[in-house]
C-alpha positions as CSV (number, residue, x, y, z in Angstrom):
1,X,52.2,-55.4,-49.6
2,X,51.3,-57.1,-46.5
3,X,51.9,-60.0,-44.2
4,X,52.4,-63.0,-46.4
5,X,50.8,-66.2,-46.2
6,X,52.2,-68.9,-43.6
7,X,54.6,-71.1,-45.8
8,X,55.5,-68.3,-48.3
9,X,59.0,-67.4,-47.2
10,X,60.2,-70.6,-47.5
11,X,59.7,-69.9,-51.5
12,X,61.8,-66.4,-50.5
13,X,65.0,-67.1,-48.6
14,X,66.1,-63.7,-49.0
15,X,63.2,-62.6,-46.9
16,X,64.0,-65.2,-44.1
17,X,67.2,-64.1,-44.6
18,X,66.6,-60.6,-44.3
19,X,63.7,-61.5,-41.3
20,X,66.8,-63.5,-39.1
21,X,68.6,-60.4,-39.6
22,X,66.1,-57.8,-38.4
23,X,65.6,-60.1,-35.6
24,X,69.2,-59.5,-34.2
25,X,69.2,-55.8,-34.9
26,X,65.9,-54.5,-33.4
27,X,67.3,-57.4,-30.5
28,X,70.5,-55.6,-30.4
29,X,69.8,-52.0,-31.3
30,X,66.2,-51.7,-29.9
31,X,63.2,-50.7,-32.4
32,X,64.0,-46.9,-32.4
33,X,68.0,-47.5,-32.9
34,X,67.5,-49.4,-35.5
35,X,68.2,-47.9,-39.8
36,X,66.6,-50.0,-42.4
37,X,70.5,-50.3,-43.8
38,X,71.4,-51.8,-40.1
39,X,69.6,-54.6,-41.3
40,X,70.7,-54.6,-45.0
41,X,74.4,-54.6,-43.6
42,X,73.5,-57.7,-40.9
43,X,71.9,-59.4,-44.0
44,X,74.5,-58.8,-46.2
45,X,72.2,-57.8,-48.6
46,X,71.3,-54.9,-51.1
47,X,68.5,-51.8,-50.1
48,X,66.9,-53.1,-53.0
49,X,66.5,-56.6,-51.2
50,X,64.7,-54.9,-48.6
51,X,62.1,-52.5,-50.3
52,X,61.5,-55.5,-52.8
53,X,59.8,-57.2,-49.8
54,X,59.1,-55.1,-47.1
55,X,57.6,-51.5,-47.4
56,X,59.2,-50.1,-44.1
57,X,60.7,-51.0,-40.6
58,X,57.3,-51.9,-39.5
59,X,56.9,-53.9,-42.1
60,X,59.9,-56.0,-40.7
61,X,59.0,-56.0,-36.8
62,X,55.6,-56.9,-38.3
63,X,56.5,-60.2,-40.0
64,X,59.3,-60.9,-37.7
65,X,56.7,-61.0,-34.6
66,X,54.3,-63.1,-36.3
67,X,56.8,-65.6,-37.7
68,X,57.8,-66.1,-34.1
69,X,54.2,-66.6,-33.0
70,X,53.7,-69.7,-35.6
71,X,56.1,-71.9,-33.4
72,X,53.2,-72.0,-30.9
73,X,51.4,-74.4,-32.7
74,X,53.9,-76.8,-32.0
75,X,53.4,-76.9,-28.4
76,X,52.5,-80.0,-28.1
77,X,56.1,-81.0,-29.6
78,X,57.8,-78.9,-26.8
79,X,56.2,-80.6,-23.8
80,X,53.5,-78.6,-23.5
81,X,50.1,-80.8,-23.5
82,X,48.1,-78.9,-20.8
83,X,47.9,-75.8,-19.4
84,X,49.9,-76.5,-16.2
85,X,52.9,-76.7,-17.9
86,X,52.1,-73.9,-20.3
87,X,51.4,-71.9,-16.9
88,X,55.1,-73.6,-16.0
89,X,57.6,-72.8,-19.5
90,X,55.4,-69.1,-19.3
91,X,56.6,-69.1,-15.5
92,X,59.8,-70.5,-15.7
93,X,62.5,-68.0,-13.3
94,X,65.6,-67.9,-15.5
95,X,68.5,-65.7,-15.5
96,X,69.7,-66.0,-19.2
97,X,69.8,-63.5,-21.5
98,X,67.0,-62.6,-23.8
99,X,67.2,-64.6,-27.3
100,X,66.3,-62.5,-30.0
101,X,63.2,-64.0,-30.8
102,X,62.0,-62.6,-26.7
103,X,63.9,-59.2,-27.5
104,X,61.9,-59.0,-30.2
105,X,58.6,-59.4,-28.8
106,X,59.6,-57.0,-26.0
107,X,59.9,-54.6,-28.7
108,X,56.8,-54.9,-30.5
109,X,54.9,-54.1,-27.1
110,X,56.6,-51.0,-26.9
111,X,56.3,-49.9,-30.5
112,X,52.9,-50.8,-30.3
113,X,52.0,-48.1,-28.6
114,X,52.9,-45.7,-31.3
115,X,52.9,-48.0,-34.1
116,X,49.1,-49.3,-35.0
117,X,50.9,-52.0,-38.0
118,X,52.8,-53.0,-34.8
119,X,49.7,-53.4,-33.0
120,X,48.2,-55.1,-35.3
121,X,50.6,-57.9,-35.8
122,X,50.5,-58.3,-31.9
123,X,47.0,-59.1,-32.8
124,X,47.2,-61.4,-35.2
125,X,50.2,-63.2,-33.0
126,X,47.7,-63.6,-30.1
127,X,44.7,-64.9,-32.0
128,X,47.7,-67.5,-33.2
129,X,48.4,-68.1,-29.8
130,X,44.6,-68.6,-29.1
131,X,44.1,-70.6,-31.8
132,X,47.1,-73.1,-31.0
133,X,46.4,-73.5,-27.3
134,X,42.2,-74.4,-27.6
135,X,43.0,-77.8,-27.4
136,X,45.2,-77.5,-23.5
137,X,41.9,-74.9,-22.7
138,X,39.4,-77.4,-23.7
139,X,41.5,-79.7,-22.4
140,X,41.5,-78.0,-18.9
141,X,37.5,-78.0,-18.7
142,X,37.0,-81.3,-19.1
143,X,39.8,-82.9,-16.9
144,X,39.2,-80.2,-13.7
145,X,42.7,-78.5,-14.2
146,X,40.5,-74.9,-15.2
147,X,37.1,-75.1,-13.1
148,X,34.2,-74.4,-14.8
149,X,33.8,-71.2,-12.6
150,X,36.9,-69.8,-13.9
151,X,37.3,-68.1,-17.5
152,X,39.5,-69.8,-19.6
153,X,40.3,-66.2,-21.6
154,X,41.4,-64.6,-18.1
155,X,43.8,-67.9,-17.4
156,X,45.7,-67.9,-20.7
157,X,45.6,-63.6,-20.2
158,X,47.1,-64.4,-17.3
159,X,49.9,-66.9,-18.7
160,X,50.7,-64.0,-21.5
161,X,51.0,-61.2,-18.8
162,X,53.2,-63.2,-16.5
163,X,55.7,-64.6,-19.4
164,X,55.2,-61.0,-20.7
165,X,56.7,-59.7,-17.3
166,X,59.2,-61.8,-16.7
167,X,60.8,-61.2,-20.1
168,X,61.0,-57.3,-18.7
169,X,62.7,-58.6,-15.3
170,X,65.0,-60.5,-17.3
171,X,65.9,-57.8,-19.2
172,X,66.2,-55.5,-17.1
173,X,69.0,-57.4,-15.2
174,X,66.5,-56.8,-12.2
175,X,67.4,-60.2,-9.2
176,X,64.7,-62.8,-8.9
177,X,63.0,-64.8,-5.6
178,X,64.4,-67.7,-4.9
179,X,63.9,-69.7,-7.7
180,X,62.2,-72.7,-5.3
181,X,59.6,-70.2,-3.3
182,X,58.6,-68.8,-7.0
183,X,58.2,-72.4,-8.3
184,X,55.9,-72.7,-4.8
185,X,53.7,-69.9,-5.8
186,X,53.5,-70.8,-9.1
187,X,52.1,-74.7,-8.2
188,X,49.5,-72.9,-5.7
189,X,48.3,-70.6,-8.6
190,X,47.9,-73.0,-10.8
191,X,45.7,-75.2,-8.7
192,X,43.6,-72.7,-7.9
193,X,42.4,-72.4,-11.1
194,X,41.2,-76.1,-10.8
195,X,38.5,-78.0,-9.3
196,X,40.6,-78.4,-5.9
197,X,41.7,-74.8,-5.5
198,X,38.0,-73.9,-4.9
């Protein structure tokens, strides 16, 4: 049994059901505190529930980290048109707490390491990713915002790293700059990927 097809769940609520609920625990409890019957008892659901659906823990980080990486292909419904202001939400200096769906993805980077199913749906989340932001990148060429002297790959590693990152300071509890000197260097690095930073 393996990752299911983009649309299936919704036939399934029990495994959305069950995918919310993993969600919270491996947010709460962390990856390696977390008992396959943690997440039947969040669920409120049977063991059977579980193994009818998912073959193991990484089964459930799996699905629960690509699930969260098909809401990038609505970025242009969240504002997000060009790759300045995907450079901005990735950037964006905030002091709230993690939401499960970020907790999550911390997660996964760690239990990648150790965990090649884990790895694997980090993959496939980042070719998503890819896939959903061509448009901005093509975009970007064309208009001047990404010069033609600059990769594109390297900008949007770049944009993953940095929202990557801050999701660590954030939960780590660890103090930010001041939120309008970070905004500063943020603007500057963003035009010097263009035309007018050369």
């Amino acid at each position: 049994m393996g990752a299911v097809e983009p649309g299936a769940e919704r036939d399934d609520p029990l495994r959305e059901q069950l995918l919310d609920a993993a969600a919270r625990v491996f947010a709460r409890q962390g990856y390696a505190g977390t008992k396959i019957l943690d997440i039947v008892k969040e669920a409120g659901l049977s063991t059977g529930a579980v193994y009818g659906r998912f073959r193991s823990k990484n089964e459930l980080l799996r699905e629960a980290v690509i699930r969260r990486s098909r809401a990038t292909g609505r970025l242009g419904q969240d504002g997000v048109e060009r790759v300045a202001d995907l450079v901005a939400r990735g950037a964006s200096l905030t002091t709230e707490p993690l939401t499960d769906a970020e907790a999550v993805r911390l997660e996964a980077f760690v239990t990648a390491r150790r965990e090649p199913d884990v790895a694997d749906a980090l993959a496939e989340a980042d070719a998503q990713f890819r896939e959903a932001v061509q448009p901005l990148v093509d975009l970007a060429t064309v208009d001047g915002t990404v010069a033609d002297d600059v990769d594109p790959d390297a900008v949007l590693f770049f944009v993953r790293t940095l929202h990557l990152g801050l999701l660590l300071q954030r939960g780590s509890g660890l103090p930010g700059p001041d939120p309008e000197s970070w905004n500063d260097l943020m603007t500057r690095i963003v035009k010097s990927f263009g035309k007018e930073g050369q």
